[in-house]
C-alpha positions in Angstrom: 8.0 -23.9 27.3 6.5 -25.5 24.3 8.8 -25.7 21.0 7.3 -26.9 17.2 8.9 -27.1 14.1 6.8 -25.2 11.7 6.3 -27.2 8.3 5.6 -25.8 4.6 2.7 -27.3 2.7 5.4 -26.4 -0.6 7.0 -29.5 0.2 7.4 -30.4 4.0 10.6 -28.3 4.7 10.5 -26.4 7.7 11.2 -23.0 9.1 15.0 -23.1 9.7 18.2 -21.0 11.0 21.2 -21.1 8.3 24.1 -22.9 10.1 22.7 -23.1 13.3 23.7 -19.9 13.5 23.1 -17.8 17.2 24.0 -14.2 15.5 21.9 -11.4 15.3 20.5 -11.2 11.9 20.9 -14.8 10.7 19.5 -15.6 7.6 16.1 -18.1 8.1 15.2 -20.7 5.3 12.8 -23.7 4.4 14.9 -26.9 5.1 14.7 -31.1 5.8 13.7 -31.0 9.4 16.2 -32.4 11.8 14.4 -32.2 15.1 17.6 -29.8 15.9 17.2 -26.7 18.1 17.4 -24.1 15.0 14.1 -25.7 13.7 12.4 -25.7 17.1 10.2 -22.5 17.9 8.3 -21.2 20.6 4.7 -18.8 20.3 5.1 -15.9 22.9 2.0 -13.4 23.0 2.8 -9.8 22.4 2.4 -8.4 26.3 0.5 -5.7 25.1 -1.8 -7.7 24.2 -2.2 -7.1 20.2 -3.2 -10.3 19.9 0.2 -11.2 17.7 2.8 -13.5 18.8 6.0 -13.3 18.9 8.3 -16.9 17.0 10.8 -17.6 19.7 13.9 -19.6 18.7 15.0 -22.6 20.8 18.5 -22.3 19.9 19.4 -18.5 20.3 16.1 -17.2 22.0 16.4 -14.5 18.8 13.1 -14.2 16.9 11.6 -14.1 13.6 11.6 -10.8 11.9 11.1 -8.9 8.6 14.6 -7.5 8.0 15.1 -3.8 8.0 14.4 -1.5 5.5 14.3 2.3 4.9 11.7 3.4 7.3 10.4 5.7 4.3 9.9 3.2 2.0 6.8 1.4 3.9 6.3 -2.2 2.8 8.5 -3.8 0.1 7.9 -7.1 -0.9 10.7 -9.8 -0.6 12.4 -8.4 2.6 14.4 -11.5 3.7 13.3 -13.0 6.9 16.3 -13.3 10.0 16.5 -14.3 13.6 17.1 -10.9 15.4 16.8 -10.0 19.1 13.4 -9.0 20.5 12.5 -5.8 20.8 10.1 -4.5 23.0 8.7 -1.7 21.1 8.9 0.2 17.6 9.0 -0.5 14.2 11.7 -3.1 15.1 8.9 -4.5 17.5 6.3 -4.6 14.5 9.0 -5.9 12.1 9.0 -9.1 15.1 5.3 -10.0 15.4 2.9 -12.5 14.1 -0.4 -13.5 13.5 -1.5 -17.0 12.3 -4.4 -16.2 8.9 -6.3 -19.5 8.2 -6.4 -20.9 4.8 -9.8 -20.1 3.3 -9.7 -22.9 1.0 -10.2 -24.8 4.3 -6.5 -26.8 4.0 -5.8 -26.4 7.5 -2.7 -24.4 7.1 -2.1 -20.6 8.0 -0.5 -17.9 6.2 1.9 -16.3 8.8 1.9 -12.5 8.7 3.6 -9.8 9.8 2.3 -6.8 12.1 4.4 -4.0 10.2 4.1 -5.2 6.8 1.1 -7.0 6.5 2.9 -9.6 4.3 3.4 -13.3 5.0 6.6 -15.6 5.3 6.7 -16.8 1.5 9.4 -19.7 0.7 11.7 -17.6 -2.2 10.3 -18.2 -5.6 8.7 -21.2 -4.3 11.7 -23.2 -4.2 11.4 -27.2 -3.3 15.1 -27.3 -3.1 16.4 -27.3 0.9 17.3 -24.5 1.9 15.4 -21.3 0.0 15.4 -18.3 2.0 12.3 -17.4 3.3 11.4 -14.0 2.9 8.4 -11.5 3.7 5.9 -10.9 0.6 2.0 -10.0 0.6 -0.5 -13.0 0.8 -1.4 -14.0 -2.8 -4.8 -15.2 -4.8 -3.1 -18.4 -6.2 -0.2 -20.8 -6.2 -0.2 -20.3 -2.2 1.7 -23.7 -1.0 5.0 -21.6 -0.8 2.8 -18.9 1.9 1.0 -21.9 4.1 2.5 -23.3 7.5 1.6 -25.6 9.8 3.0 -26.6 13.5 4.1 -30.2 13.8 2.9 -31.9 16.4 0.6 -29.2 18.0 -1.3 -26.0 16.5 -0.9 -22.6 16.2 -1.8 -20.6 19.6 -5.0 -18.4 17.8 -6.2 -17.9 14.5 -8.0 -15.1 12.0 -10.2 -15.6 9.6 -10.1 -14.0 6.2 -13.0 -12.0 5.0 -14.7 -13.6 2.4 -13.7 -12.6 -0.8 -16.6 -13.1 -3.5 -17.4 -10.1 -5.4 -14.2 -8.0 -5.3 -13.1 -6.8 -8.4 -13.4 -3.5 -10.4 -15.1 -1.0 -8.9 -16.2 -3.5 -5.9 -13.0 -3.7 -3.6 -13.1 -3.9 0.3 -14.2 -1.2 2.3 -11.9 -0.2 5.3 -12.4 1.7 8.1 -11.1 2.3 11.7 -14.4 1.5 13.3 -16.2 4.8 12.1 -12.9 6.9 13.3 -11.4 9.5 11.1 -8.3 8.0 9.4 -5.4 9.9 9.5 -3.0 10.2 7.5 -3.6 7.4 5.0 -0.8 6.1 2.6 -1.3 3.7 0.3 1.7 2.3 -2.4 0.4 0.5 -5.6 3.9 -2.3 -6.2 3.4 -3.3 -10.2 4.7 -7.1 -10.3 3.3 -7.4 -13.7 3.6 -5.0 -17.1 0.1 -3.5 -17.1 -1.3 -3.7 -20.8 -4.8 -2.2 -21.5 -6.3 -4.0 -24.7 -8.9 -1.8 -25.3 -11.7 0.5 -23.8 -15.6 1.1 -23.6 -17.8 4.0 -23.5 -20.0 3.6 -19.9 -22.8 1.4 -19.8 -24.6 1.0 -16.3 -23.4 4.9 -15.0 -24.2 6.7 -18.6 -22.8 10.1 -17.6 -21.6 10.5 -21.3 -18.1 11.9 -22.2 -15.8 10.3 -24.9 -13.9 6.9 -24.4 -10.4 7.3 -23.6 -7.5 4.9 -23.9 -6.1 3.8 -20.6 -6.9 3.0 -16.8 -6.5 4.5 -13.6 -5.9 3.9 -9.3 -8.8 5.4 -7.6 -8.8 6.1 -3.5 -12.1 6.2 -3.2 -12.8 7.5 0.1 -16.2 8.4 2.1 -16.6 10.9 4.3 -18.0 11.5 8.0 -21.5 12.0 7.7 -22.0 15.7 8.1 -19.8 17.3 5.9 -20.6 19.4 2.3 -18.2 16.5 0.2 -19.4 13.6 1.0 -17.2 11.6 -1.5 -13.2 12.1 -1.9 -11.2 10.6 -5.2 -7.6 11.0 -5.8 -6.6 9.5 -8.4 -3.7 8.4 -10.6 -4.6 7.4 -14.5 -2.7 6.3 -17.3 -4.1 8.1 -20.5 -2.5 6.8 -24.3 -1.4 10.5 -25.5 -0.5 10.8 -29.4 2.7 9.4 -29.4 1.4 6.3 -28.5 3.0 6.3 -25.0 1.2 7.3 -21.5 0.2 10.7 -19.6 0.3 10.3 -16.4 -2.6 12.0 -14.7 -2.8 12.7 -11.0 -6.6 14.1 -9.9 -8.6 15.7 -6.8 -11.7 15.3 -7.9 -14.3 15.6 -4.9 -18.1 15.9 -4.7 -21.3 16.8 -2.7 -24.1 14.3 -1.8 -25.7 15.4 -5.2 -24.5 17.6 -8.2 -21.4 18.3 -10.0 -17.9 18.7 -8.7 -16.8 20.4 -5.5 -13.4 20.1 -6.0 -11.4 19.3 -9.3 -7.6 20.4 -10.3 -8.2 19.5 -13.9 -5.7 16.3 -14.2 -2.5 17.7 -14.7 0.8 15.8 -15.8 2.7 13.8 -13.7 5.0 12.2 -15.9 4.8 10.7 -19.5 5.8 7.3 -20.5 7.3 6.3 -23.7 4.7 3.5 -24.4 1.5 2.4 -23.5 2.4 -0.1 -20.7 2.8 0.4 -17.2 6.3 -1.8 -15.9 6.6 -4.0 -13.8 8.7 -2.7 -10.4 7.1 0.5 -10.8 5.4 2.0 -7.6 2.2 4.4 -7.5 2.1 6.8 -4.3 -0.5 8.2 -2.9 -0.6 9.6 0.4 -3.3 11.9 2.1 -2.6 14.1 5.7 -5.2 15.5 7.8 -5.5 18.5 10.3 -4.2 17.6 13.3 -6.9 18.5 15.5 -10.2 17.7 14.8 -12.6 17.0 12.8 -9.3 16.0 11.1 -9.9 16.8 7.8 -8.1 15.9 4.5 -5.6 19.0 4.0 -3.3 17.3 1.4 -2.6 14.8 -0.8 1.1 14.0 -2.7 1.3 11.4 -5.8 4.3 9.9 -6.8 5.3 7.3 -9.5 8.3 5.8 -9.2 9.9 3.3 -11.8 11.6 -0.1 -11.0 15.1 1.3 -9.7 13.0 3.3 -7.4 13.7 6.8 -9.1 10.7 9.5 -8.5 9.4 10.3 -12.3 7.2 12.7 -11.0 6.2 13.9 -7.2 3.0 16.2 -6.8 1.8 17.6 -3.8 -1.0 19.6 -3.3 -2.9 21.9 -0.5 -6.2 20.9 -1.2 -7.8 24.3 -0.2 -5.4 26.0 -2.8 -7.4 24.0 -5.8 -9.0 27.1 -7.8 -12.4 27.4 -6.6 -12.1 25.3 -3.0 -12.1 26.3 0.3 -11.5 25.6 4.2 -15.2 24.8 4.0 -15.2 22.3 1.2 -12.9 20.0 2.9 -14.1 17.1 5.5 -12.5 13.9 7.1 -12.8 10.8 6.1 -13.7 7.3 8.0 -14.1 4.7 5.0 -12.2 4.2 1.8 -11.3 1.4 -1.1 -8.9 1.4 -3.2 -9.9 0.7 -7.3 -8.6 -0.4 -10.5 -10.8 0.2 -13.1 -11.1 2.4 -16.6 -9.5 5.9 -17.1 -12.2 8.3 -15.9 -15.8 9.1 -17.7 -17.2 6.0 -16.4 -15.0 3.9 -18.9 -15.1 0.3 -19.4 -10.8 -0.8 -19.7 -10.2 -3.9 -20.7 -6.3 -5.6 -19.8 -4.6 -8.1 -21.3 -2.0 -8.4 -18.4 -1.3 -6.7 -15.3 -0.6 -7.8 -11.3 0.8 -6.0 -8.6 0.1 -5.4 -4.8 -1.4 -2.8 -3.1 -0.2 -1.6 0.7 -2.2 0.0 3.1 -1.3 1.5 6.1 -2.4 4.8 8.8 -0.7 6.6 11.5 -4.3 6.1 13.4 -6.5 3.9 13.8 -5.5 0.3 12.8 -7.8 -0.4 9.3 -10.3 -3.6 9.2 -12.7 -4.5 6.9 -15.8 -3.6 6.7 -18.2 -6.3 6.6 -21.3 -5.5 4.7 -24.9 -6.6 6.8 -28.3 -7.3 5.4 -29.5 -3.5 5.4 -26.1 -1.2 5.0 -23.5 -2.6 2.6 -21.4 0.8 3.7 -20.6 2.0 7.1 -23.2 3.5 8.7 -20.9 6.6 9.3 -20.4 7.6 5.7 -22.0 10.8 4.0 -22.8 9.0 0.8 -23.3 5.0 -0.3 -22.5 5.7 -4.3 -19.2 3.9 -5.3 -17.1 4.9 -8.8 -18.7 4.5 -12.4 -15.6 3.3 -14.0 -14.8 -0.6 -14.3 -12.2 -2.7 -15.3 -11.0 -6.6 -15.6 -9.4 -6.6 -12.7 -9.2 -8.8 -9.8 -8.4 -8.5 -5.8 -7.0 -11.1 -3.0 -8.4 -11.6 0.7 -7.5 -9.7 3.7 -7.7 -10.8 7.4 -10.8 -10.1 9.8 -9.0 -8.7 12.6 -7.6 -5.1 12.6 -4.5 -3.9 11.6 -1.8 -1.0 11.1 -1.1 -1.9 7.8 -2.6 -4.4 4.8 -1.0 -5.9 2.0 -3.8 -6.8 -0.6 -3.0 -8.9 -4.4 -4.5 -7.9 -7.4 -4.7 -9.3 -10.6 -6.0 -8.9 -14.3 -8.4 -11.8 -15.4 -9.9 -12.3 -19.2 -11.8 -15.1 -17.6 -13.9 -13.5 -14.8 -16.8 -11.1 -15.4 -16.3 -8.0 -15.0 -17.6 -6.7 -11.3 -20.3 -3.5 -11.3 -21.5 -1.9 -8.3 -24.2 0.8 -9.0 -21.4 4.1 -9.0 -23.7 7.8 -9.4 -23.4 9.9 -12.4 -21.5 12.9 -11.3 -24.0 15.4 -13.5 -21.1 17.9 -13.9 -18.4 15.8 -15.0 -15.4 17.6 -16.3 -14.5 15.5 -19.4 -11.1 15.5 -20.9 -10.2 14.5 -24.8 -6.2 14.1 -24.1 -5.4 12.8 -27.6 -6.8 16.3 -28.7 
């Protein structure tokens, strides 16, 4: 057996067990090496061969795992990290196993992250001070030093690649797929780590479908469906609309479509909850999860939105049968096997401009893992997908890097950036647009 210490680029510290502790569940932070056994670790490859690893302790032969949570929850950023016993399958199992994510600035380190979160082992508020808990938080754009690792004195046992990053912002996000299989049962949680602040909007430019500018922004699943099917292009959305007492509707919208024309499926926007200012908090959540026939083709049946504010109570929890929609059918519904997730303007094709905003988005499927989708010289979509027409609406904002390999779940950063041009892909005018005045 071969046992490293593993050392932080924040400040040299290395990956340490409080108090040479042997106890299930003992705490893990970024301390002076020693040489002792509690800083000595061992790389075992997951048996079933995932391709993660397993970080084996020299002193207790406990390993490195996320610490539990509330299995309904999905991913939460700052988890504490803790030597626990190995398990052999499960979440628990998940919570356990590693893969090594090389720097793409080229500095020779690795972000280490986690099968069942994919979030990485993050040195608490990027203390220099010895002994700051290390905890599990999603791989961000900048500041990184307190996310990179190294091995001391040999190398970690394999590597991924991140997929490069240029071009994603706006309307322009990664595409993931499962390898041109439907996805099931796709959940993805929007966590706000910065007060969103929209500074002002613009009518469309590029898309031109025409409507009236409204206040606000919105999350757009953007998802493509399996060639062959009536919609061809599935949106479910969440928006925040300025109403007139200056605070924020919450909108929650199906809004589907054919391969040309208007809407196939639209429930209007309703409420989901109203805010008492213009500004979306920070440690509020967005929810929005799809499910799918359980035999195939698997099609979308549902989809529930929830927002949740930052003591985790729900302010509002939607679900809806998407067959039930006035005007839909059994017919008009279709699987899906690509998708991205956007933050751009309010709907209409809008132009939103931020003055703050950050947050994390989490990814995740019951089947099969998600990868990205990278784009080749003649299809910049999957070659599965109905349509190739992204959204029309566009916004300031900013995303971070994902891994190359496949995986159950993804944590992805983004960001709000005055600096950056704004990103536009060529979205399609939807010629029957339903457009909404909500200040009216």
């Amino acid at each position: 057996m071969s046992y490293y210490a593993i050392k932080s680029k924040l400040a040299g510290h290395v990956i340490d067990i409080q108090g040479n502790s042997t106890a299930a569940g003992a705490a893990l932070d970024a301390y002076t090496a020693t040489n002792g056994d509690n800083q000595q670790w061992e790389f075992e490859a997951d048996p079933n061969g995932s391709g993660y690893y397993y970080i084996t302790s020299k002193l207790s032969g406990k390993v490195i795992e996320v610490g539990s949570t509330n299995p309904t929850q999905g991913p939460v950023a700052g988890i504490p990290l803790d030597a626990g016993v190995k398990a052999t399958s499960g979440n628990q199992k998940q919570r356990q196993l590693w893969q090594f994510v090389e720097d793409p600035a080229g500095s020779g380190y690795c972000f280490i992250m986690n099968q069942g979160s994919g979030e990485v082992i993050n040195i608490k508020g990027a203390s220099t001070t010895p002994g700051a808990l290390l905890q599990n938080y999603p791989m961000k754009s900048s500041g990184t030093d307190n996310e990179l690792w190294e091995v001391v004195g040999g190398s970690f046992p394999a590597t991924v690649k991140t997929v490069s990053g240029i071009s994603l912002g706006s309307n322009s996000n990664y595409i993931l797929y499962g390898n041109c299989q439907p996805i099931i049962d796709l959940a993805i949680v929007i966590q706000i780590t910065e007060d969103m602040v929209c500074e002002s909007t613009a009518p469309p430019t590029a898309c031109k479908p025409g409507g009236t500018s409204q206040f606000g922004f919105s999350f757009q699943l953007n998802c493509y469906s399996t060639k062959g099917f009536k919609c061809a292009y599935q949106q479910y959305v969440v928006a925040f609309w300025r109403n007139s007492s200056n605070g924020f509707n919450v909108i929650y919208g199906v809004d589907n479509w054919p391969i040309s024309g208007g809407n196939l499926i639209n429930n209007n926007f309703p409420v989901l909850a109203t805010l008492p200012t213009a500004v979306l908090p920070a440690g509020y959540q967005i929810v929005i999860g799809l499910s799918n026939a359980a035999t195939s083709p698997n099609v979308v049946e549902g989809v529930t939105f929830s927002l949740l504010d930052n003591n985790g109570k729900r302010l509002g929890d939607q679900g809806i049968t998407i067959a039930s929609i006035p005007g839909a059918s059994t017919g008009d519904l279709a699987p899906i096997t690509a998708f991205e997730m956007d933050v751009v303007g309010p709907i209409n094709g809008e132009i939103a401009t931020l003055s703050s905003g950050a947050g994390y988005i989490s990814y995740g499927t019951i089947k099969p893992n998600l990868q990205v989708y990278v784009p080749t010289a003649t299809n910049t979509f999957p070659t599965c997908t109905e349509t190739t027409s992204g959204t029309c609406e566009t916004a300031n904002t900013f995303y971070g890097l994902l891994p190359s390999n496949s995986n159950p779940f993804f944590e992805q950063s983004f960001e709000v950036n005055q600096e950056k041009a704004v990103i536009q892909r060529k979205g399609t005018p939807r010629l029957s647009t339903r457009f909404f005045s909500p200040l009216a």
